[in-house]
N, C-alpha and C positions, 0 to 999 in steps of 0.2 A: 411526700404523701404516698401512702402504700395504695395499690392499686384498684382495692377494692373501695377507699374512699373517691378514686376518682370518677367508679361507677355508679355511686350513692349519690354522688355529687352531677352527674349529670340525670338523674333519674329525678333530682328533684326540679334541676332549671328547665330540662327541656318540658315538663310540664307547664311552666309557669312562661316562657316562649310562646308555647303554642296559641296561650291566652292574652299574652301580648300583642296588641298594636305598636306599630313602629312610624314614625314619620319626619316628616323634614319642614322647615318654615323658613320664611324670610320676607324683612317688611322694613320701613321706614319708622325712623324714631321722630318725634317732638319733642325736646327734652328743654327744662331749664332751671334753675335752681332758688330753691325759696327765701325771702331775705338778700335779696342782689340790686335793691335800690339805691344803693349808697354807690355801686357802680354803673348803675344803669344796665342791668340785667337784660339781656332778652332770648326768645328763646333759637337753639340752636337746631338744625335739620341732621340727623344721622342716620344707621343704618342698621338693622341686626338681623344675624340669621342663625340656626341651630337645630336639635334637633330635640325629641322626646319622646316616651313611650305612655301607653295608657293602656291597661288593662280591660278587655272587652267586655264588654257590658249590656245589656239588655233591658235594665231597670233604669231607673229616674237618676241614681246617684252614680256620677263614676268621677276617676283621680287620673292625673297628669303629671309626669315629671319629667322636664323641659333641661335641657343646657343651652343656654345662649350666650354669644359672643355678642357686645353690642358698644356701638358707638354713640355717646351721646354725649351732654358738657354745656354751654352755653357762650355767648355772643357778650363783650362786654364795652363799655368806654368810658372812660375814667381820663377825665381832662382833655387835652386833646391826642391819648392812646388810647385805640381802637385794636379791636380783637375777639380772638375766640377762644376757648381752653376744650380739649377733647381727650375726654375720656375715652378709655376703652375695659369694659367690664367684662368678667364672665357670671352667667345668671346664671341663679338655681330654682328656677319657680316649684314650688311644691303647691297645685292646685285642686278643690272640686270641682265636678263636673255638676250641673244639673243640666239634664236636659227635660227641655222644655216642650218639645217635638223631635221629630227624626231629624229634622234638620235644623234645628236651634236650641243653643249649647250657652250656658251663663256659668263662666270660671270665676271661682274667687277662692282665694288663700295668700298665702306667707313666699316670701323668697328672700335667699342670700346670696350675697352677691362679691365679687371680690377684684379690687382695681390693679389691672394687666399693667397700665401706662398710664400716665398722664401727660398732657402738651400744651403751652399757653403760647398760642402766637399771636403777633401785635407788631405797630409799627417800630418797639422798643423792642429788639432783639436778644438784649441781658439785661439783669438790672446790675452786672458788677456783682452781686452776691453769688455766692455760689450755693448755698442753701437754696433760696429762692426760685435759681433758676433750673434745677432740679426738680420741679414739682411736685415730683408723685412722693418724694421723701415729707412733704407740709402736710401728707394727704392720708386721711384714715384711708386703712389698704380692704376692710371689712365693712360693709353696707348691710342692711339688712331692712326690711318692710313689707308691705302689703302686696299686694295685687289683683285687678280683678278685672273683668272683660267680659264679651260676648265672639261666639264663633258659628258661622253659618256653614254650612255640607250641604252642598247644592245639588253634585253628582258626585256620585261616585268616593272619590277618597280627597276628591280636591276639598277644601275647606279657605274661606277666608273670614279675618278677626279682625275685630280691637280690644286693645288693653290698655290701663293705665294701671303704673309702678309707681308707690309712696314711700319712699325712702324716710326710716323713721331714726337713722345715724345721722352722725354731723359728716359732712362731707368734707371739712378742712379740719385739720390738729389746731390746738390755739397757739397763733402766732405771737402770742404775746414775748417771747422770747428774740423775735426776728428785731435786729436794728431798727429793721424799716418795713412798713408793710407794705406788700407788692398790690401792684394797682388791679391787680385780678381779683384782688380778696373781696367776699363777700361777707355778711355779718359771721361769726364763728360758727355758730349753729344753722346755717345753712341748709339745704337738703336736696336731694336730686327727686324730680317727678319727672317724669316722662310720659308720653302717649305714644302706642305703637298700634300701627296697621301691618297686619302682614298677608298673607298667604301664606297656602302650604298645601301637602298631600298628606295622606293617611294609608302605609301599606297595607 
């Protein structure tokens, strides 16, 4: 890049910096997955933290765009094996703001999401398959859905929310190919929702 693009090119960010908010978050997930009767579904305790920018604002409307790492997945039993399966996502929330007051804030929009790992432990260690017991290979790797929440600014930059995330992907590939189907499986179409409380700051 010749030099003079790279003066153009900071002449145009650092404006858009300066107008920028920066901050950090971290909170507790409720997550479990829709269609999980057939194993006895329940929901699972995780964890996410990450970070986002939002452009300052001073009107009614403003936008968020978050990156979060998050843990969440669900609790299962299916005969007498017992267990959990734990995801690990990273989040792309693309949100609006309204704000409602100076200190209360109503988010809603869209996010994509995309699965890091998967893990299913239980008191059955393998099932012998070796597909199977590979998880995250049975597992669509792309999420995609909703989201929407409230967020309170009490003082200063500190801020605490909730949010819930409606996953409108199937969460498993269809296994109709597997020999056998492993005792985590929930209906094919599936879905992940979650409920997050977090906290955070606001630089």
């Amino acid at each position: 890049m010749k030099p003079y693009y790279h003066f153009l090119l900071i002449l145009v960010i650092c404006p858009l910096l300066a107008h920028t908010q920066f901050g950090i978050k971290a909170g507790l997930n409720f997550a479990k997955v829709t269609k999980a009767s057939n194993i006895n579904g329940k929901n699972s305790t995780g964890f996410h933290a990450g970070v986002f920018l939002a452009p300052k604002t001073e009107g009614v409307i403003g936008y968020r765009s978050e990156l979060i790492y998050s843990r969440q997945g669900y609790d299962f039993k299916s005969g007498t094996t017992t267990g959990s399966v734990d995801l690990d996502y990273l989040l792309l929330p693309q949100l609006m703001e309204i704000n409602i007051t100076k200190v209360f804030t109503v988010q809603v929009g869209g996010q994509m999401a995309f699965l890091l790992n998967a893990k299913a432990d239980s008191t059955k260690t393998s099932t012998g398959n070796a597909q199977v017991d590979k998880l995250v290979d049975l597992m669509n790797r792309f999420d995609y859905g909703a989201a929407g929440g409230i967020e309170i600014h009490p003082y200063k930059g500190i801020l605490f929310g909730a949010r819930m995330n409606i996953s409108f992907g199937n969460l498993f590939k269809d296994p109709a190919s597997l020999a056998s189907r492993p005792n985590f499986f929930p209906a094919v179409d599936a879905k992940n929702n979650v409920v997050q409380l977090f906290v955070g700051y606001k630089f």
